[in-house]
N, CA, C and O atoms as CSV, one atom per row, in Angstrom:
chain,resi,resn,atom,element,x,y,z
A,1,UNK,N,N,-48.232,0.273,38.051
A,1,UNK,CA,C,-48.907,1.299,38.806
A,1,UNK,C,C,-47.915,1.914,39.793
A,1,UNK,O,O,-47.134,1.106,40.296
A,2,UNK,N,N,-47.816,3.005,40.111
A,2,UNK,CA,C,-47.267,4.202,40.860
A,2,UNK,C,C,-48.004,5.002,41.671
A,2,UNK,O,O,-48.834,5.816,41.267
A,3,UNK,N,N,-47.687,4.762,42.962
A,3,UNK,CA,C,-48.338,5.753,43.439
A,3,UNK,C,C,-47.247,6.249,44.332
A,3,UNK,O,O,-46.757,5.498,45.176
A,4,UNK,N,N,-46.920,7.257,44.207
A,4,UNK,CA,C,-45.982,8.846,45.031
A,4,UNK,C,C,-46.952,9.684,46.287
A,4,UNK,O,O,-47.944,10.373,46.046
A,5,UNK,N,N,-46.371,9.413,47.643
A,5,UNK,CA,C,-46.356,10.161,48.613
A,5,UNK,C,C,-45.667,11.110,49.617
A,5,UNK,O,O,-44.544,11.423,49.220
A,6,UNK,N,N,-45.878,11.448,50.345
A,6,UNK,CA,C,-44.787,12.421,50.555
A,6,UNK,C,C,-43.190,11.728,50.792
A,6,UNK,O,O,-42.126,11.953,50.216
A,7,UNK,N,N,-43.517,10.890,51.790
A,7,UNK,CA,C,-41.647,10.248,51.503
A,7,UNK,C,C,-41.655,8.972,51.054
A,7,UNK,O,O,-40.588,8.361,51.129
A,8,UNK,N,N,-42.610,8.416,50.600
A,8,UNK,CA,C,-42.982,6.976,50.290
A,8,UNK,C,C,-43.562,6.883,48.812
A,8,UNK,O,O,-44.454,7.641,48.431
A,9,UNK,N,N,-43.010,5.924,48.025
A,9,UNK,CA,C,-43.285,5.017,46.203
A,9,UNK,C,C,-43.713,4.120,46.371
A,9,UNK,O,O,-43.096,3.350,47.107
A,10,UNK,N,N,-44.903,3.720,45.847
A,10,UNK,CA,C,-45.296,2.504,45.913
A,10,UNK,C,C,-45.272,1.877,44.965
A,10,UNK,O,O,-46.315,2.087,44.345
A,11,UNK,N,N,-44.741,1.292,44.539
A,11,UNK,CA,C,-44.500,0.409,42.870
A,11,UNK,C,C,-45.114,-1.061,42.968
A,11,UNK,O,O,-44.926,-1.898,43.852
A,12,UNK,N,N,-46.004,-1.158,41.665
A,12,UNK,CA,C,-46.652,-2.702,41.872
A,12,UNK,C,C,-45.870,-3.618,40.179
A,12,UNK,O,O,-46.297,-3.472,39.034
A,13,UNK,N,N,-45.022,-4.244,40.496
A,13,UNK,CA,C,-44.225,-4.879,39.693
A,13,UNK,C,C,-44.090,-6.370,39.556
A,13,UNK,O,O,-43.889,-7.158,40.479
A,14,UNK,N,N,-44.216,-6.629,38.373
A,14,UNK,CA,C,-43.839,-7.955,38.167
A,14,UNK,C,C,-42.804,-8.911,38.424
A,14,UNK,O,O,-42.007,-8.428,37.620
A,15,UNK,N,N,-42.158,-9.930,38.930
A,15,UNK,CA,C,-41.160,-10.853,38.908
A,15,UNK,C,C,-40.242,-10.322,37.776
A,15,UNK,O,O,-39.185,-9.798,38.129
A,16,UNK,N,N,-40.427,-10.373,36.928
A,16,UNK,CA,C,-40.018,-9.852,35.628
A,16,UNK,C,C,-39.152,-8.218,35.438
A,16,UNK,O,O,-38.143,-7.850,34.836
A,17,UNK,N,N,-40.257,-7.505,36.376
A,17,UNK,CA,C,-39.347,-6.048,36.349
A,17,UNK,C,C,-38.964,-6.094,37.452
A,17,UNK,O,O,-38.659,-4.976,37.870
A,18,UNK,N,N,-38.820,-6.932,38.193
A,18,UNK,CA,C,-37.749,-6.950,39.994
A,18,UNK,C,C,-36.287,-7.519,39.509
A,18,UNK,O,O,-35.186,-7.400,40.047
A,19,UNK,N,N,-36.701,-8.223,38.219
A,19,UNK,CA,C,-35.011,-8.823,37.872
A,19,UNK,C,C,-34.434,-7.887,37.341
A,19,UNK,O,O,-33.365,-7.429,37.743
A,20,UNK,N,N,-35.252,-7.366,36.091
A,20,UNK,CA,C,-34.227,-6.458,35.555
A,20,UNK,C,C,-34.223,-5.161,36.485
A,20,UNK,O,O,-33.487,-4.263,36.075
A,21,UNK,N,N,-34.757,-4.969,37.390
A,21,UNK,CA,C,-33.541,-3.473,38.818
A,21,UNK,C,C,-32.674,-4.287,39.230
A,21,UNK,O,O,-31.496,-3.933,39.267
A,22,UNK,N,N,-33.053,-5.536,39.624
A,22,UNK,CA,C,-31.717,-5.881,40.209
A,22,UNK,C,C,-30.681,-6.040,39.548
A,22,UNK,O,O,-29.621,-5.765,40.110
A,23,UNK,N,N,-30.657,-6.523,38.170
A,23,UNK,CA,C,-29.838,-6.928,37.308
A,23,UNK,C,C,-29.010,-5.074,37.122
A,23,UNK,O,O,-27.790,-4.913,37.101
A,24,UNK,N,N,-29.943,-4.021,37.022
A,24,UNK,CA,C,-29.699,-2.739,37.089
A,24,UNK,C,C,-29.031,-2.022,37.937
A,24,UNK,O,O,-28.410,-0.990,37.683
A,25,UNK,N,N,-29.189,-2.759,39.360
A,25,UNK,CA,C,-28.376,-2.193,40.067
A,25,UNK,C,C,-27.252,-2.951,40.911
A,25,UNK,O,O,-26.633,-2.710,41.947
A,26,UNK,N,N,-27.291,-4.208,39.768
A,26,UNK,CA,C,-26.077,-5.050,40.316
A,26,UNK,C,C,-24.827,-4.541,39.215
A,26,UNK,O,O,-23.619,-4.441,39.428
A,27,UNK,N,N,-25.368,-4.352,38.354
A,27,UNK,CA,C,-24.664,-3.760,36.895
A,27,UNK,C,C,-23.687,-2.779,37.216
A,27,UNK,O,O,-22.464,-2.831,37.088
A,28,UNK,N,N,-24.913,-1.269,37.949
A,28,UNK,CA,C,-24.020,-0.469,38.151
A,28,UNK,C,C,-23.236,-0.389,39.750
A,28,UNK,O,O,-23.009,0.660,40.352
A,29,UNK,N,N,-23.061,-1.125,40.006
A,29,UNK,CA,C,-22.181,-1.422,41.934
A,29,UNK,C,C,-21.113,-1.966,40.971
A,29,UNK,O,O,-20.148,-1.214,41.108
A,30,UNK,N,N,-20.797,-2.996,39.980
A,30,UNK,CA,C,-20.061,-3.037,39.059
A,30,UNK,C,C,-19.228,-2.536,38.595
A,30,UNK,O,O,-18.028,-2.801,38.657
A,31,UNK,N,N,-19.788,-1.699,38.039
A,31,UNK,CA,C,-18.849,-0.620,37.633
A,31,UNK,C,C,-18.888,0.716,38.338
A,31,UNK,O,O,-18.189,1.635,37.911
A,32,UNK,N,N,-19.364,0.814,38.984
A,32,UNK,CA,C,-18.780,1.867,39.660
A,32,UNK,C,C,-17.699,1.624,40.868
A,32,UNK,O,O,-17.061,2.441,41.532
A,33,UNK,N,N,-17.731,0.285,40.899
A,33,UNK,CA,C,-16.648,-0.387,41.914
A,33,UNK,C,C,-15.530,-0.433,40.803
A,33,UNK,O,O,-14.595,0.001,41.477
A,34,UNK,N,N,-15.120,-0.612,39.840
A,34,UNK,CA,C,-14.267,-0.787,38.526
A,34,UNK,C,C,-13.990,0.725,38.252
A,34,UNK,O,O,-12.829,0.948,37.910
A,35,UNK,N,N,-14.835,1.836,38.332
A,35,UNK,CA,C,-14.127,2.904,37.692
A,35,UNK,C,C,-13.706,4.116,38.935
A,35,UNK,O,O,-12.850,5.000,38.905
A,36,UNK,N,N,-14.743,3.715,40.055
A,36,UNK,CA,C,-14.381,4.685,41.077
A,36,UNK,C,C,-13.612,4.243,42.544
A,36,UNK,O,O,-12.564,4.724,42.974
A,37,UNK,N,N,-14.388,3.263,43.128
A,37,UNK,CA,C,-14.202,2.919,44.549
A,37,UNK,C,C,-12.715,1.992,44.755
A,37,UNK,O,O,-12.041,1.965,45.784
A,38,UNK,N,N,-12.500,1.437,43.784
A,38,UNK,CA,C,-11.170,1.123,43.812
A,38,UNK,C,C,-10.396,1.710,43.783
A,38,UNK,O,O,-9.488,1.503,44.588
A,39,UNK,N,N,-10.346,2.278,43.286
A,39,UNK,CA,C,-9.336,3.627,43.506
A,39,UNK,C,C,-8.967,4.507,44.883
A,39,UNK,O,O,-7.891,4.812,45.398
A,40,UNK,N,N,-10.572,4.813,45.293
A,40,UNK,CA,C,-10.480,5.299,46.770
A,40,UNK,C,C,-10.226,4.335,47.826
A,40,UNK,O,O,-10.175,4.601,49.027
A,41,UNK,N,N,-10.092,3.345,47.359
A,41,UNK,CA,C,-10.386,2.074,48.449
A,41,UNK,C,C,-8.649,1.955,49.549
A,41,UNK,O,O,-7.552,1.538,49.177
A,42,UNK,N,N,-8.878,2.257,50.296
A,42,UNK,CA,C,-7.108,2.337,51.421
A,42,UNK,C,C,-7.022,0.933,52.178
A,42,UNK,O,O,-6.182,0.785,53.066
A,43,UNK,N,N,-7.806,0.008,51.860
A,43,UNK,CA,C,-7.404,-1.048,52.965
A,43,UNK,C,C,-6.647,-1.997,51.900
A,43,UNK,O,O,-6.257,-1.598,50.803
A,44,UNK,N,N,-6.478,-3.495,52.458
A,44,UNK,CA,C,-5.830,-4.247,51.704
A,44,UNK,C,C,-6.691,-5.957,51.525
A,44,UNK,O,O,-6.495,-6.855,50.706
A,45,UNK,N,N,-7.390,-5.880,52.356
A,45,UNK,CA,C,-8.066,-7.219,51.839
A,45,UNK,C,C,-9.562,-6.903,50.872
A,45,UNK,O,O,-10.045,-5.829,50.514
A,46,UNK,N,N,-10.042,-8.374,50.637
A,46,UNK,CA,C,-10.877,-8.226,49.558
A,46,UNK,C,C,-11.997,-8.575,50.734
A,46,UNK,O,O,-12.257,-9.686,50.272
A,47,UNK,N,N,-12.561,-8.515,51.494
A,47,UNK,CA,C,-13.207,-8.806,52.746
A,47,UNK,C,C,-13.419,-7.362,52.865
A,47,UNK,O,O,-14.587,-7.077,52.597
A,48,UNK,N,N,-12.759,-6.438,53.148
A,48,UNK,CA,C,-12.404,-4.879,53.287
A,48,UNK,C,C,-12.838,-4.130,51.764
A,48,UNK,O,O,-13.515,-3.111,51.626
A,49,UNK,N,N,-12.368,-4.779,50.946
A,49,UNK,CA,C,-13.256,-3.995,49.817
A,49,UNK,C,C,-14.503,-3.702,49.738
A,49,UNK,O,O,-14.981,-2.579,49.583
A,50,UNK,N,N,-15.421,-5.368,49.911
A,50,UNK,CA,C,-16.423,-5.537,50.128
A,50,UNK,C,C,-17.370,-4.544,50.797
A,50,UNK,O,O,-18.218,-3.829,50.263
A,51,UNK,N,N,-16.981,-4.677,52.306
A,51,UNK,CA,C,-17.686,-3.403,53.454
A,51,UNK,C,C,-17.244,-2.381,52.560
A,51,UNK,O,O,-18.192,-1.648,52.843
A,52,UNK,N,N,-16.565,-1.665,51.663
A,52,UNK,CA,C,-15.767,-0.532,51.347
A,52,UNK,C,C,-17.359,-0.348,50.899
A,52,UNK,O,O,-18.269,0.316,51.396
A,53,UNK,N,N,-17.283,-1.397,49.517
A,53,UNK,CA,C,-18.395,-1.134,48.592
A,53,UNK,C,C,-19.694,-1.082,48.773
A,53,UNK,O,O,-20.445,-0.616,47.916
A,54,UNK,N,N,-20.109,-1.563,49.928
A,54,UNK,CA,C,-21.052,-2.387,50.654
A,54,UNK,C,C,-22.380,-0.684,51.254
A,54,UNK,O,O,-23.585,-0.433,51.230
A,55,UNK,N,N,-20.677,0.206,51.833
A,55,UNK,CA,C,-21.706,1.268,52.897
A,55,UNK,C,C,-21.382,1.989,51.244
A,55,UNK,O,O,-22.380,2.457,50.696
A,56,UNK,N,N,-20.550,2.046,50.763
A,56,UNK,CA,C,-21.074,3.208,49.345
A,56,UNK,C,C,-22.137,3.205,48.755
A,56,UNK,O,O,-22.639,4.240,48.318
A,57,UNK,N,N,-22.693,1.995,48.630
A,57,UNK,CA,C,-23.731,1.726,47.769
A,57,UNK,C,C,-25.166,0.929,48.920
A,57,UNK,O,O,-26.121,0.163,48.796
A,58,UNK,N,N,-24.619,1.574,49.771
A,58,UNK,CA,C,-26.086,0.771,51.447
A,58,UNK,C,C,-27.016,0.869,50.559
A,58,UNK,O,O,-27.018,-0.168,49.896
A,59,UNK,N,N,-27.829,1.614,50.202
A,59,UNK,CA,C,-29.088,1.844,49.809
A,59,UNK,C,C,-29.572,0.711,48.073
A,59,UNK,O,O,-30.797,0.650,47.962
A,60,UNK,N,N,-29.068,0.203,47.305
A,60,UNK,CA,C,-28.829,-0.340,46.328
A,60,UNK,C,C,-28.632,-1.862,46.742
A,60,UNK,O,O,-29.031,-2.878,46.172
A,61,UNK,N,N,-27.933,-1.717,47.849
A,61,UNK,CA,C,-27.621,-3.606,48.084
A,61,UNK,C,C,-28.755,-4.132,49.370
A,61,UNK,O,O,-29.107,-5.297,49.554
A,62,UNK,N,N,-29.112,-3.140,50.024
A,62,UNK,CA,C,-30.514,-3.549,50.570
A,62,UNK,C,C,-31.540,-3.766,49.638
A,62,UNK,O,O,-32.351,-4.691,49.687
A,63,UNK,N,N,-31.475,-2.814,48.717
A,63,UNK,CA,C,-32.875,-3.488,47.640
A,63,UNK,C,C,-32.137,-5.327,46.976
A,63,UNK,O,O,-32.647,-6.443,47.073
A,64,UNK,N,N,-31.180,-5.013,46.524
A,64,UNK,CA,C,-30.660,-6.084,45.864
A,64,UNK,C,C,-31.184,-7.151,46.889
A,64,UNK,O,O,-31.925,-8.070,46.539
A,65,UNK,N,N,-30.800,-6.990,48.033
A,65,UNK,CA,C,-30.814,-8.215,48.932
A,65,UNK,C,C,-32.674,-8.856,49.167
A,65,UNK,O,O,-33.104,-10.009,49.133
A,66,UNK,N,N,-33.351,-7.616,49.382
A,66,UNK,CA,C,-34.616,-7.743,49.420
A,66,UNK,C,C,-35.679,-8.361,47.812
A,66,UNK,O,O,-36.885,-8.580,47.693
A,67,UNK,N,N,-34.660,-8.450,46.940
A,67,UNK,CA,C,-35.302,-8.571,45.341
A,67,UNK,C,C,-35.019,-10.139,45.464
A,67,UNK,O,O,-35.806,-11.047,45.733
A,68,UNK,N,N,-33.325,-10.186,45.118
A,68,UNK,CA,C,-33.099,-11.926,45.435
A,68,UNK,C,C,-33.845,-12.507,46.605
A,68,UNK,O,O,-34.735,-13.316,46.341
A,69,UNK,N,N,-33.611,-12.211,47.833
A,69,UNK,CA,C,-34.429,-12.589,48.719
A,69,UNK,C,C,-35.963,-13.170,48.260
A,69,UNK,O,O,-36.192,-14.327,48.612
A,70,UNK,N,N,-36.875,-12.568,47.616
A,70,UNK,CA,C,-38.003,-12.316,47.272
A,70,UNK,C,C,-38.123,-13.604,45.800
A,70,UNK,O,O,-39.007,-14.394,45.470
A,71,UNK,N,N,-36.461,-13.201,45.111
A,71,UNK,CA,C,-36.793,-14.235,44.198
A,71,UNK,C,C,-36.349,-15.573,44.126
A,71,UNK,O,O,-36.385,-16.489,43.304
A,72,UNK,N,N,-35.981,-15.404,45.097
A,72,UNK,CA,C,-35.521,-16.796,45.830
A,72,UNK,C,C,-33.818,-17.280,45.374
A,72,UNK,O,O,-33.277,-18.385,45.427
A,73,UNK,N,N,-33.464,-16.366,45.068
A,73,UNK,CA,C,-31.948,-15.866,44.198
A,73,UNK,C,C,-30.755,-15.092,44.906
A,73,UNK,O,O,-30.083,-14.166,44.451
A,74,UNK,N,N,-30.661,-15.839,46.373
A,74,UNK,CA,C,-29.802,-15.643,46.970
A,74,UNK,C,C,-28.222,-15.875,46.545
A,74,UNK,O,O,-27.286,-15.248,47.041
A,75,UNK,N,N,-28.129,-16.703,45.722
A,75,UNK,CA,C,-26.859,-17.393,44.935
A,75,UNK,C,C,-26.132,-15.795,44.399
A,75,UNK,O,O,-24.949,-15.464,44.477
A,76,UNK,N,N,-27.377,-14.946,43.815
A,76,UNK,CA,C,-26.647,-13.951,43.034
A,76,UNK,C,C,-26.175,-12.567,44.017
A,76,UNK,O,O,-25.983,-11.396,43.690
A,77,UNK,N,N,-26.099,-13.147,45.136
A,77,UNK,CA,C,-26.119,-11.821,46.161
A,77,UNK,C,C,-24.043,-12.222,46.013
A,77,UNK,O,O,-22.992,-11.595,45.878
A,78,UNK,N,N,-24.545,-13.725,46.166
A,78,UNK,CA,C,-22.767,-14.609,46.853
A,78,UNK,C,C,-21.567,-14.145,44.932
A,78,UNK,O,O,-20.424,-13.703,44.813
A,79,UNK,N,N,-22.560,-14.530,43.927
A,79,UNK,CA,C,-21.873,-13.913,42.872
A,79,UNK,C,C,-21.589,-12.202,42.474
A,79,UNK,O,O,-20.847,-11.666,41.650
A,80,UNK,N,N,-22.190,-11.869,43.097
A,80,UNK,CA,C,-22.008,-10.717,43.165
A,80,UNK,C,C,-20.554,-10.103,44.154
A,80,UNK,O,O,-19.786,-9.247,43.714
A,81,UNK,N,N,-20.450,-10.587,45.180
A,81,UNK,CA,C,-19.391,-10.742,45.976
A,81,UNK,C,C,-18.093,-11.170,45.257
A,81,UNK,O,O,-17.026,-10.556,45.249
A,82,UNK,N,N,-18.439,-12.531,44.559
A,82,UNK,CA,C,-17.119,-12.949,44.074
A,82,UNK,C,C,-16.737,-11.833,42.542
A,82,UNK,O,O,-15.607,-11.855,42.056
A,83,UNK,N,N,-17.729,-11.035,42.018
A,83,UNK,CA,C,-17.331,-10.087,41.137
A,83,UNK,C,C,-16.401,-9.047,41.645
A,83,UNK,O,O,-15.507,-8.446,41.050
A,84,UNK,N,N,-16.807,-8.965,42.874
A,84,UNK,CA,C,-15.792,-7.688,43.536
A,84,UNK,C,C,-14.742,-8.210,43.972
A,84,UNK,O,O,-13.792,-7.427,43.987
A,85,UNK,N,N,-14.542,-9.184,44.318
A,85,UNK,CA,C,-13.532,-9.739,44.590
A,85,UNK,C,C,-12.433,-9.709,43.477
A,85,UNK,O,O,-11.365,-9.127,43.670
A,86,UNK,N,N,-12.752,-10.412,42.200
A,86,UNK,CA,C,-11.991,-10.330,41.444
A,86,UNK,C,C,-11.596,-8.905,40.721
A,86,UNK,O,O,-10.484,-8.733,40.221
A,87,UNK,N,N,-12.785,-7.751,40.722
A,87,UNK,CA,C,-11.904,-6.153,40.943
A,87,UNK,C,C,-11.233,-6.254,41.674
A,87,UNK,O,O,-10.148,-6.466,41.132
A,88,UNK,N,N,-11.095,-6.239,43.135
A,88,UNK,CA,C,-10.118,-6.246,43.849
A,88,UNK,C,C,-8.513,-6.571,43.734
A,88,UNK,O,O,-7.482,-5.936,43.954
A,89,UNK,N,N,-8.874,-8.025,43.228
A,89,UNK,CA,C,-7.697,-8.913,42.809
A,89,UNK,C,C,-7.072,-8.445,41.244
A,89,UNK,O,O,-5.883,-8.568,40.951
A,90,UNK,N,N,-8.103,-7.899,40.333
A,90,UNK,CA,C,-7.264,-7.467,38.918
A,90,UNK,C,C,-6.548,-6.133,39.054
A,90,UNK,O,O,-5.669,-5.878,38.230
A,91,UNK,N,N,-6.840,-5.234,40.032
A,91,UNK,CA,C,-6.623,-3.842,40.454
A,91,UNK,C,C,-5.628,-4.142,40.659
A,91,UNK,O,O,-4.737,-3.959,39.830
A,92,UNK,N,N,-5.404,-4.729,41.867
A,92,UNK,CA,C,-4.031,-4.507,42.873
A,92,UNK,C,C,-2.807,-5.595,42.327
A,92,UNK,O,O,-1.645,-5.495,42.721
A,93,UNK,N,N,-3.352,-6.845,41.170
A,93,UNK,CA,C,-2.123,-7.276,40.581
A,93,UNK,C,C,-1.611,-6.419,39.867
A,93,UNK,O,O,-0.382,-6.393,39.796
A,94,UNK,N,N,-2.377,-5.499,39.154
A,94,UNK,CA,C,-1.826,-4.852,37.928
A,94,UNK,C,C,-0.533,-3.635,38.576
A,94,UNK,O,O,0.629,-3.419,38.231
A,95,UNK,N,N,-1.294,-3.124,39.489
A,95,UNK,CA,C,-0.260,-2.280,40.313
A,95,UNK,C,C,1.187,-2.529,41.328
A,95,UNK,O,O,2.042,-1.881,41.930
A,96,UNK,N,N,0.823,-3.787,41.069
A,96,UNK,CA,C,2.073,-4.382,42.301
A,96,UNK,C,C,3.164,-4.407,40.993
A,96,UNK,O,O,4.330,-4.761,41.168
């Protein structure tokens, strides 16, 4: 069920369809950290990537956080972290 108001969605969803957005929008922070933000990214630690990726995508990792949160799947907030990390780390070996 859907219901649309003027600045407000109300979505009534299952456990089931809260994984797969999150899984949806952990997917694409993914790769769009892999095909774009690395690239723009000017600092040098992987701590610094993180925040890089973090305010690009604010709106996406508050839901993320609020879904795990909800599904009691905080673990995948911390794997999610160590995914960017290792962009970080395959990027900048390849270039050194």
């Amino acid at each position: 069920m859907i219901q649309i108001k003027k600045n407000t969605i109300f979505l009534e969803l299952t456990r089931n369809d809260l994984w797969h957005i999150a899984t949806a929008l952990r997917n694409e922070i993914i790769n769009e950290s892999r095909i774009r933000w690395i690239r723009y990214f000017k600092g040098c630690s992987e701590q610094e990537f993180i925040t890089y990726v973090r305010s690009n995508h604010f709106p996406a990792f508050k839901y993320l956080e609020e879904i795990y949160i909800f599904l009691n799947r905080e673990d995948k907030l911390v794997a999610l972290e160590i995914e960017l990390i290792n962009i970080h780390s395959t990027y900048f070996k390849k270039y050194e």
